[in-house]
Each structure stands twice: as structure tokens, then as C-alpha cells.
N, C-alpha and C positions, 0 to 999 in steps of 0.2 A: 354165922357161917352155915350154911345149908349142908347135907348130907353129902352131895358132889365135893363139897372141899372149897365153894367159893360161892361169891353172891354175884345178886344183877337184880336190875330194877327192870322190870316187867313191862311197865307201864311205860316207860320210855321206850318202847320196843313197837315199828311202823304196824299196822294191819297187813295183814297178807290175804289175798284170795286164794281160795282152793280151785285150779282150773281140771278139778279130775283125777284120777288113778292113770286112765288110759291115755289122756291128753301127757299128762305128766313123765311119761314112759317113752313116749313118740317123741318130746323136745330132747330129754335125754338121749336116747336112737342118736336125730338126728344128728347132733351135739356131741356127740362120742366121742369122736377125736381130740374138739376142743378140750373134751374134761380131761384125757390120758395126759395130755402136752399139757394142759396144767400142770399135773398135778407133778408129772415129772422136772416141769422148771421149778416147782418148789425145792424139789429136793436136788436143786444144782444141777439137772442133767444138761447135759450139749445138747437133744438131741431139737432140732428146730421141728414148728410144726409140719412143715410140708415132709420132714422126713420123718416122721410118726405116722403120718400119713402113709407114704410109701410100702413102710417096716407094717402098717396094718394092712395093708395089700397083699402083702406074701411076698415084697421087693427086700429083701435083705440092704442094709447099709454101709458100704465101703468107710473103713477109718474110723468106725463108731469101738469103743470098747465093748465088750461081751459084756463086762457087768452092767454098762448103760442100757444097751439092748434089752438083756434082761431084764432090768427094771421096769422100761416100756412095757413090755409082752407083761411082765408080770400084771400093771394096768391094769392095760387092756383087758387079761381073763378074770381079775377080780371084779371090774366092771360089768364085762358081760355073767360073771356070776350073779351079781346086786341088781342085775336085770331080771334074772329067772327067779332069782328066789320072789322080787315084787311082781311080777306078772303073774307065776304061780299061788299067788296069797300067801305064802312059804315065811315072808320075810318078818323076823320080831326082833323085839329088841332084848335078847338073850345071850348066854354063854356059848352059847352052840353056834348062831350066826356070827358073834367077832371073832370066835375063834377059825373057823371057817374061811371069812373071808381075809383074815392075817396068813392063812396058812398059806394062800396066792401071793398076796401083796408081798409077804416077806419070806421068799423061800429063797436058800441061796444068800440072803444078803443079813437078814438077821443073825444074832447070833442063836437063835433058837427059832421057829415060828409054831403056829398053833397053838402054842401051850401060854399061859400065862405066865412071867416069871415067879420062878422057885419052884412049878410043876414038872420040870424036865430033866435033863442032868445037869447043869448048871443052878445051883442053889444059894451061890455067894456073891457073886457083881453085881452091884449095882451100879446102871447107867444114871450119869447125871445130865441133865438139860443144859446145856453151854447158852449163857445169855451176854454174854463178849462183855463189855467193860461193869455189865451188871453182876458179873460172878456166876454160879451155877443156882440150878433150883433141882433138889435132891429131893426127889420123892420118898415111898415108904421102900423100906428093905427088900431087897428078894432074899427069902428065907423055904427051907423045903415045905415043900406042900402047897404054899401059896396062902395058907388059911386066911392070915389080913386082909391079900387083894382081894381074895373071892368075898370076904363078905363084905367090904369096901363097893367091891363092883355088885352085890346081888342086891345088897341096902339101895342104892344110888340108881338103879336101873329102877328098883320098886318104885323110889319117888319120882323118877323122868316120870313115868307110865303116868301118875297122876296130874301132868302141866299137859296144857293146850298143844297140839302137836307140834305146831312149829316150835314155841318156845322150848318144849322138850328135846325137836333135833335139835338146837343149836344149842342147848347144855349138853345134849349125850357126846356132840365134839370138845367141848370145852371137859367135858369129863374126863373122856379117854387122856386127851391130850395132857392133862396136869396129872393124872392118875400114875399114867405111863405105865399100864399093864404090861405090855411087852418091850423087851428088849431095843426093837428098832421100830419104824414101821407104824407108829402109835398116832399120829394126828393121818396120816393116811386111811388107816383102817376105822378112826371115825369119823372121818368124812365121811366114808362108805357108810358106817351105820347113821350119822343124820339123814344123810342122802338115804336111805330107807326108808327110814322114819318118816320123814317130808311124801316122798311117792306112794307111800302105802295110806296116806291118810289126802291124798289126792295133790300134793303142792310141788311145786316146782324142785327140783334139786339144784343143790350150790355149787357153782365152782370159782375157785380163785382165781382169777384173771394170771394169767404169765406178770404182767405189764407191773401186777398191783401186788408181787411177793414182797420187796421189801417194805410198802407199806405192813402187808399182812403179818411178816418178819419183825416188824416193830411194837406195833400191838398185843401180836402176842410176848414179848419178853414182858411187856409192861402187866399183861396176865397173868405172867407167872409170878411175877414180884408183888403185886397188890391183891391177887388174889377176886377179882372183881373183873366181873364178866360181859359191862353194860357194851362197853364200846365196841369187845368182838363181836357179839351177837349183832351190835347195830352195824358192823363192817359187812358182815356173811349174810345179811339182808339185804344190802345195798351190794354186794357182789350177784344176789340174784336178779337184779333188777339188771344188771348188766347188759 
């Protein structure tokens, strides 16, 4: 078991071309809405692409809940922040950018955002991962201070920094995601930091197909449960090729 909490075999993992920083940034640009309506059908929203579309226009949506809505917007400005921070060279893989960019993603819908859990006023729940007839997968405690996660997440980010970049985005997702730093909002906001990670070292960013969540939704329980990371990684490559 590696520092992240899980393994994967490397070597089974396709070659990826680097098409650039700046090319990289321009597909995303374009691609923008696709990635919002992703991300938000993962997490069950109504909202179809054409009216993600719209609601990014400045069209507001009749019949849509306010918490959905917000969801969206939320997106959206966490996207266009993971834009600025890579275009400004700004962007690392550090405490300061997930918390940052959670603080967008999950405001309003978290039970806390920015902080990692056990740094804020909530010291005692712990959320557990629902994997339906698999049972739950219970992370480490939230306890005050947070001191576990923090050096859980400062060990585990030192060793990302040392893998090939790609290989590193798609553990620093798989990290976030089983680690579950924060309360809600945790494979979201590392999406965002692979999706960094990949465009700051020139390569495409990933996004989950709408089409492809319950595959995606599958996979991952079976990550949670084994602990073994070959086949997402080989999923979130073959979602880039998309």
C-alpha cells in the first residue's frame, strides 16, 4: 500500500502526449460547459446540458431548484478559478489551492467548506461513503485540529510531486477521493486539482462523460472496497480520449 492509501500498476497505464500548457487551456476554454454538465450529472443534478448552457449565459432557469442552480454556478466559478490559477503559473498541488478551490465548489452545500474536516467548528461527524449493497467505506476520523488529515494529505501530496505527471493527476483524484478531506464535495475538488496538475504540466484535462457516470459510479465502489487503483486511472484516460 503506497502513501495515498491504495496501489496501481503503472505500467499498465496507456502513454499520454503533452499537447502543451497553452493548447491545453484553449480545449478546456472551449470545452467548458461540457466539463460544468459533467460534473454536475455526476452528482445527480436535473440540470440538461443546453440549460447549463443557458444558466452560463446569464439566462436564469424556470423550475430548476436554487440548490441545483447553485451547484452549477458554483462549477462554473470553481472552473474558471482552476483556469486562472493555470494560466497564471499560480497553480500547485498544495493545501492552499484545494482548499481554495473547495471553498467554491462546496459553499452552501457542504456541511463546512475551505477547511478540512476537524479544522472548523464541526470536530465530530464523520461522513461515510455509501457504496449501496457494498456497505459503507469509512474513512479516518474527523477529530479537532485535523492533525491526521493534514499529515495524511502533506505525506501523500510529497509523494504525488515525485510520479510522472500524469500518473500523479490521476492518483492526486483517487487520493482526494478515498481520503475524503472534506465533508462533501471531495472527488469534485480533485478533479479540479488532477485537472491542474495535467494542464500545468501541459496535458489535456479529464472529464466524465454525463453518458459514462454509472459506469464511473461502479468503478469507483469497487475502489473503494479493494483499494487498487489500476482500472480508474485506466477509466480517466480513456475518458480523456473522449
Amino acid at each position: 500500500m503506497s502513501k495515498l492509501g491504495f496501489t496501481w500498476n503503472a505500467a499498465s497505464l496507456p502513454a499520454v502526449q503533452p499537447v502543451g500548457i497553452k493548447m491545453a487551456v484553449a480545449i478546456y476554454k472551449q470545452q467548458f460547459t461540457a466539463f460544468v454538465w459533467d460534473a454536475s450529472a455526476l452528482e445527480g443534478n436535473p440540470y440538461t446540458y443546453v440549460e447549463v448552457k443557458t444558466l452560463l449565459d446569464g439566462v436564469t432557469i424556470g423550475g430548476r431548484k436554487v440548490s441545483d442552480t447553485e451547484q452549477v454556478l458554483n462549477l462554473a466559478d470553481s472552473n474558471k478559478k482552476l483556469l486562472e490559477l493555470v494560466t497564471s503559473g499560480r497553480f500547485d498541488l498544495n493545501k492552499e489551492t484545494f482548499t481554495l478551490l473547495h471553498t467554491i465548489i462546496a459553499r452552501n452545500e457542504a456541511l463546512e467548506w475551505g477547511v478540512l474536516r476537524g479544522e472548523g467548528e464541526q470536530t465530530q461527524y464523520t461522513p461515510n461513503v455509501h457504496l449501496g449493497e457494498a456497505g459503507l467505506y469509512k474513512p479516518l476520523p474527523t477529530l479537532p485540529g485535523a492533525v491526521e488529515l493534514n499529515r495524511v494529505f502533506a505525506e501523500g501530496v510529497a509523494h504525488i510531486k515525485t510520479l510522472p505527471p500524469v500518473e500523479g493527476a490521476l492518483a492526486t483524484f483517487l487520493f482526494g477521493a478515498l481520503q475524503q478531506f472534506f465533508f462533501d464535495g471531495n472527488k469534485r475538488t480533485s478533479r479540479h486539482m488532477m485537472n491542474g496538475w495535467l494542464m500545468s504540466h501541459g496535458f489535456r484535462a479529464i472529464s466524465i462523460p454525463a453518458a459514462r457516470a454509472q459506469e464511473f459510479n461502479e468503478k469507483m465502489v469497487q475502489f473503494y472496497i479493494s483499494k487498487e487503483g489500476t482500472e480508474m486511472m485506466q477509466f480517466l484516460l480513456d475518458c480523456q480520449s473522449d
